[in-house]
C-alpha positions, -999 to 999 in steps of 0.1 A, spaced: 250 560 -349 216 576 -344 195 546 -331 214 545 -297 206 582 -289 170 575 -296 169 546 -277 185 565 -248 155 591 -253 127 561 -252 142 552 -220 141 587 -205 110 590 -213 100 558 -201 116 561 -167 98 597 -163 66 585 -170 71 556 -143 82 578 -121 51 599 -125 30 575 -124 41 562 -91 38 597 -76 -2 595 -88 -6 561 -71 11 569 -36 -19 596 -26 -24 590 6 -58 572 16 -83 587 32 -87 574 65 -119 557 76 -114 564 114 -144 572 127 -146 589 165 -171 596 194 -179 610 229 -197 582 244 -221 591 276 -238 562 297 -255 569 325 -270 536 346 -298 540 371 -318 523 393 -355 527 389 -375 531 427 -396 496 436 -429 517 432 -422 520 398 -410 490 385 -440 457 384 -424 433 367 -410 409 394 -373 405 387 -354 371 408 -316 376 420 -296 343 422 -279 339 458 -241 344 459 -221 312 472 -189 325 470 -169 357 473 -137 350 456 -143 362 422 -161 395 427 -144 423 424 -137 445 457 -113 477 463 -91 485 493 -97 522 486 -112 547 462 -83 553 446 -80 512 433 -114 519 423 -107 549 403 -75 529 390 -96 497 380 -123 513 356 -113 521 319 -134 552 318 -143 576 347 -173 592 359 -183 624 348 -167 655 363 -194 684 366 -198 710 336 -172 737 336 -189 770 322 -171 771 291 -184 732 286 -203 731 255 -240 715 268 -252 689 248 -290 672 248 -278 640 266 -273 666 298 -304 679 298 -322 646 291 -300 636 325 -315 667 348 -348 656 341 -345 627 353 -322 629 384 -343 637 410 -363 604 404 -342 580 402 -307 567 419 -279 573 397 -253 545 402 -227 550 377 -224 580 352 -192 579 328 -181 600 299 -154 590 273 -138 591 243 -137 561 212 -120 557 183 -130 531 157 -104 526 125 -126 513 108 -163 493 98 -164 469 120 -145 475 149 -150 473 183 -144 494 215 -148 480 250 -149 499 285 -149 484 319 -173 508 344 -185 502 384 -206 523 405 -187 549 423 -208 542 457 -188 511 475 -202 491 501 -170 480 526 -152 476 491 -178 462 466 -191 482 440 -232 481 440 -231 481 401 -203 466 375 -203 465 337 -185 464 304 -198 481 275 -190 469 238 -200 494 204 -192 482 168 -190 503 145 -213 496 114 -239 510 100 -253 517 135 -236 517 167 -243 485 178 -245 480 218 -242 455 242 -238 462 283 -233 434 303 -244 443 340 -238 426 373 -259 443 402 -256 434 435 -273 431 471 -258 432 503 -261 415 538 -253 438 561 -236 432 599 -216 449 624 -183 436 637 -160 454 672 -132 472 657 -99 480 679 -78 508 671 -46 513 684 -39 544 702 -8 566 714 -4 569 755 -9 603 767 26 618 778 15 643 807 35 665 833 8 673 852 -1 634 861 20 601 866 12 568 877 14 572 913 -10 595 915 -41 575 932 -65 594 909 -45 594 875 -63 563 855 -43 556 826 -56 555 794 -64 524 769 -40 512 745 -66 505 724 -99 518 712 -127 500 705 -159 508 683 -188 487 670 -185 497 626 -210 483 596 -194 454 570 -211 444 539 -215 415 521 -223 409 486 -256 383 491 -275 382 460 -266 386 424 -285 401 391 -268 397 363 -280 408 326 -272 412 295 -285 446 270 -284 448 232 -294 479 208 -287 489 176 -281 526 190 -275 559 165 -252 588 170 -263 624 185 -301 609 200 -308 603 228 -312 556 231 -328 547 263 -318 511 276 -349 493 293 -347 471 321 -370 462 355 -346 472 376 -314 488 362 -324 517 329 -298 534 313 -295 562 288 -268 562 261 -255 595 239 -230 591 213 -213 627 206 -193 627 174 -164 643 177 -131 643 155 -101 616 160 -74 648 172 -98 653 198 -107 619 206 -68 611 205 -65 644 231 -90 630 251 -76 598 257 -42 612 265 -58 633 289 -73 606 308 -38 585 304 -25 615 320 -47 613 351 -46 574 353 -10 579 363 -15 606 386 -38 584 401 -14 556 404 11 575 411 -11 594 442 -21 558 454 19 547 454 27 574 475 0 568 500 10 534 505 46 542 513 32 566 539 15 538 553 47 517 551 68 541 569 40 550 594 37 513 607 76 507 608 79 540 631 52 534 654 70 508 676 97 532 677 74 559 687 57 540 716 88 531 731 104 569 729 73 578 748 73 549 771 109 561 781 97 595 787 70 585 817 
């Protein structure tokens, strides 16, 4: 009559200990995100100071370049945006002053700030940057960057810069008649106005291509300078926890969709603009 008790005891004790044990091995792991603010800022080095002779290939083709309608398609296209200028309260870091020492030498074609977050050894975060300058819709300079995480950062920028053909091309623009009280068409000396103006504007065409790769094996908080002929670039990697990297990035997701949203609205201004200007001509045509 004992031996069942005890046995009901042993299995108490068995089941507590179990228990316990699976509470020890349910810690939770400690995560091996790893996060950074990323600055990259692509220039353009003056001919005088560049010797090495650098050959661009000749562009056949247009089709597969990219071009914009507007800024805000632009904005809407790149995956990181240029930098904003420092707020007061903005911490400085040495990537800006390295940047205003150099500024006033050299033409700056694309400077972007932004956030990464990397889960772990080995993976890899890509961004999609242009120049913010556009020529009739082309951006001068394109790129995607690429950093692993590993025991360095490691970095490769693939660039595409361009050179343009330039031409000029007659432009009409259609314009409102002129509904006046004081003359009519009878008068002899009333000469009515055109129904369209005309005006000689400057196109560009993309017309030669350079198109290079860059690879480094970059650290975080110094200072990595990219070398090139033509296009240099200096790259700062900011260390910065995952919350704010995470805040960051919902930041931006934030403005992307303002921006969409801004660009949606101008479009059906546009929309409703062209479908009432017929209506609008005639209304004044019946008035004179």
């Amino acid at each position: 009559m004992l031996i069942k008790p005890l046995h009901l005891t042993l299995l108490f004790l068995c089941l507590v200990q179990g228990i316990h044990a699976a509470e020890q091995t349910i810690e939770p792991v400690k995560s091996n995100a790893r996060a950074y603010r990323a600055h990259l800022m692509s220039f353009i080095w003056p001919s005088k100071l560049s010797s090495e002779q650098v050959d661009y290939q000749n562009i056949y083709q247009l089709d597969n370049i990219q071009r914009f309608q507007n800024e805000d398609e632009a904005k809407q296209s790149a995956s990181i945006f240029d930098k904003k200028p420092l707020e007061e309260s903005e911490l400085i870091n040495p990537f800006y002053q390295y940047q205003a020492l150099i500024d006033n030498k050299v033409t700056v074609l694309s400077n972007q700030t932004w956030p990464m977050i990397f889960e772990e050894q080995g993976s890899v975060n890509f961004a999609n940057f242009h120049s913010q300058s556009l020529f009739d819709g082309y951006p001068e300079l394109t790129g995607q960057i690429q950093v692993k995480l590993g025991r360095y950062l490691e970095t490769e920028i693939n660039y595409k810069h361009f050179l343009f053909d330039s031409f000029t091309a007659l432009e009409k623009k259609e314009t409102l008649p002129i509904n006046s009280l004081i003359f009519d068409e009878l008068d002899p000396f009333f000469v009515k106005p055109p129904l369209a103006e005309e005006r000689i504007i400057q196109l560009y065409e993309p017309a030669l291509l350079l198109a290079f790769d860059v690879q480094r094996k970059t650290a975080s908080k110094k200072l990595n300078y990219l070398d090139h002929p033509i296009i240099g670039s200096l790259l700062y990697f900011e260390p910065i926890s995952v919350d704010d990297a995470e805040h960051e990035l919902m930041l931006q997701a934030l403005t992307e969709e303002e921006i969409v949203r801004d660009a949606e609205a101008s479009i059906s201004i546009e929309i409703e603009t062209d479908e009432t200007k017929p209506i609008l001509l005639n209304r004044i045509n019946d008035t004179q």
